[in-house]
C-alpha positions in Angstrom: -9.5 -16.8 -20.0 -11.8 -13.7 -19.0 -12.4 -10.9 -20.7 -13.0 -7.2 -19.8 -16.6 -6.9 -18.3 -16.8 -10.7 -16.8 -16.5 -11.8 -13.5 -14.2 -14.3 -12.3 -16.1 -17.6 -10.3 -15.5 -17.5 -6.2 -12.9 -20.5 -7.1 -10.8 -18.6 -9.6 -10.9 -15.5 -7.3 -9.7 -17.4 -4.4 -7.0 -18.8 -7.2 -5.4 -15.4 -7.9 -5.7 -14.6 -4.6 -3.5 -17.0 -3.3 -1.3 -16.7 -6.6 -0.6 -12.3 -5.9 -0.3 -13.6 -2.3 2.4 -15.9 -3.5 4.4 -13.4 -5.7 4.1 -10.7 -3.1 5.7 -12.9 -0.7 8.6 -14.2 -3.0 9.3 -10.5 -3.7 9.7 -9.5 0.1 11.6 -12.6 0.1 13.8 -11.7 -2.1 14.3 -8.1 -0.7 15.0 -9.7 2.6 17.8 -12.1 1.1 19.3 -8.9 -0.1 18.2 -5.3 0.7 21.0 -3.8 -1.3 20.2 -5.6 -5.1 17.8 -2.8 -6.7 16.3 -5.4 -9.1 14.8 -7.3 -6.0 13.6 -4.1 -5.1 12.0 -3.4 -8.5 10.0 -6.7 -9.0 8.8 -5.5 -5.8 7.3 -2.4 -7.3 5.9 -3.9 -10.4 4.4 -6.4 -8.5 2.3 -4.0 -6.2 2.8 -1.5 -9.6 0.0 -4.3 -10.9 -2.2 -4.3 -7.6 -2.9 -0.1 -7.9 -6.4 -0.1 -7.9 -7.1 -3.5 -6.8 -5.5 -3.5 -3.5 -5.4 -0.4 -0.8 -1.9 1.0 -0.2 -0.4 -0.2 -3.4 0.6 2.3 -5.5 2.0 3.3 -2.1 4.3 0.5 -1.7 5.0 0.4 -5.2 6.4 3.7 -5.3 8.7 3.3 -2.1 9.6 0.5 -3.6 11.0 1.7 -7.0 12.3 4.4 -4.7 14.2 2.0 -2.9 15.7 0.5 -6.4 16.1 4.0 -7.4 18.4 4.8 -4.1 20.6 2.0 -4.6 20.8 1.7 -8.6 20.5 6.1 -8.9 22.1 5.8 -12.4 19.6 3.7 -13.7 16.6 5.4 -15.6 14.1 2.6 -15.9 13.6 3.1 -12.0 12.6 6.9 -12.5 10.5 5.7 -15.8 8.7 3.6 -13.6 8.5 6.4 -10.5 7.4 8.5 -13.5 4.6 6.2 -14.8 3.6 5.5 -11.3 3.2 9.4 -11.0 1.3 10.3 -14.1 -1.1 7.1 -13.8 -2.0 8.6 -10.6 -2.6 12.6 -12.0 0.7 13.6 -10.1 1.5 15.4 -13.5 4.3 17.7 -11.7 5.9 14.5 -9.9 6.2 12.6 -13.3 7.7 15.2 -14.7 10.0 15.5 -12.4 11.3 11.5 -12.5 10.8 11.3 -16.4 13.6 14.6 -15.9 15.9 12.2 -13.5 15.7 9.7 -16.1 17.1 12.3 -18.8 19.6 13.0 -16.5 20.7 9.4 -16.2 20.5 9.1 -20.2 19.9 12.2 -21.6 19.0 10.1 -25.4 15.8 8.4 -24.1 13.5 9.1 -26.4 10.5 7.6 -24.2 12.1 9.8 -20.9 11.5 12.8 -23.2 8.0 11.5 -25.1 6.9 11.1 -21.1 8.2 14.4 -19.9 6.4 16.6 -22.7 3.1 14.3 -22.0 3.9 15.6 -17.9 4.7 19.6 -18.7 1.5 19.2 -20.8 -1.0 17.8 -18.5 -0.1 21.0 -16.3 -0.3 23.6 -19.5 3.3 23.8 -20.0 2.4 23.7 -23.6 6.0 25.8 -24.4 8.2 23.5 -22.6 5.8 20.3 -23.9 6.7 21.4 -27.5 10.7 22.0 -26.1 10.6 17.9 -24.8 8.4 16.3 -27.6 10.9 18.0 -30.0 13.9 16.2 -28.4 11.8 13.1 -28.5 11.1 13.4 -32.0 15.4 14.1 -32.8 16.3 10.6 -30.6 14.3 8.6 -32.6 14.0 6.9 -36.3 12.1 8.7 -39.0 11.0 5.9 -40.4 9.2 4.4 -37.1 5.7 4.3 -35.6 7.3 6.5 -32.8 8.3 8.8 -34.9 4.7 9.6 -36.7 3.0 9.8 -33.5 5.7 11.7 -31.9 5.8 14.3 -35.0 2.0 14.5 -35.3 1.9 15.6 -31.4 4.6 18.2 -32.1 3.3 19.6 -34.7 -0.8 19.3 -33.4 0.9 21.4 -30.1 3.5 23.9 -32.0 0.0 24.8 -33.8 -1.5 25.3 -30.5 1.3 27.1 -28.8 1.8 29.7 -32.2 -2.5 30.3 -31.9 -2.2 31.1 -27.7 1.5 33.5 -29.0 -0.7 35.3 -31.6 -3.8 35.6 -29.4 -1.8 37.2 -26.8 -0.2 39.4 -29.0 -3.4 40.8 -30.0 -4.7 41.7 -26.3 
């Protein structure tokens, strides 16, 4: 196995190669069996989803892909998640926030939709709204879990900021 930092030898490179050469093609292959089954169309996407920044075009494909899925499944949330993810990974802050909204929309009690959306609204300085979305995050999930602390300590850490930029404005 390799680690972060090493290089692969000329054989194993060749190896993968071949092997994300192979999956690519069994992906299309599948879409071509049948265009109208959105999961064919999102292995597709995660497939090229994991060749963004390795391989030119691919976040690209990847998102007309889970676009595709998204057309033909448009009730499903996990295909704007993914839209979503795509979007934020690449600094399209407003985009993301727009898909993580869709996926609300499909199921208005996903937590990680909402977590996502606030994280969108406050890459752009939508610090009110941010605080409006991490707080519905922080209802839909358990008290007792791991989401919940960081959640809460984000809501809090950005209520503090939004309540210092209120008061400094007041001032002016």
């Amino acid at each position: 196995s390799v680690g972060r930092g090493e290089t692969l030898s000329a054989e194993n490179r060749e190896k993968a190669s071949t092997l994300i050469q192979q999956s690519v093609r069994e992906a299309q292959a599948a879409v071509n069996l049948d265009k109208n089954l959105a999961v064919y169309w999102a292995n597709l996407g995660s497939i090229y989803q994991l060749l963004v920044g390795v391989v030119n075009n691919a976040l690209d494909w990847s998102l007309q892909s889970y676009q595709q899925a998204a057309l033909i499944d448009p009730i499903n949330p996990t295909y704007n998640m993914s839209l979503g993810a795509l979007s934020y990974g690449s600094g399209n802050y407003a985009m993301a926030e727009r898909y993580f909204e869709e996926a609300i929309v499909d199921k208005n009690n996903f937590a990680n939709a909402w977590y996502n959306r606030a994280y969108s609204a406050k890459q752009q300085n939508k610090l009110q709204d941010a605080v409006v979305f991490m707080q519905q995050a922080v209802n839909l999930v358990a008290v007792d879990s791991d989401d919940y602390t960081k959640a809460k300590k984000d809501l809090d850490d950005w209520q503090k900021q939004l309540d210092e930029a209120i008061a400094q404005y007041q001032e002016q």
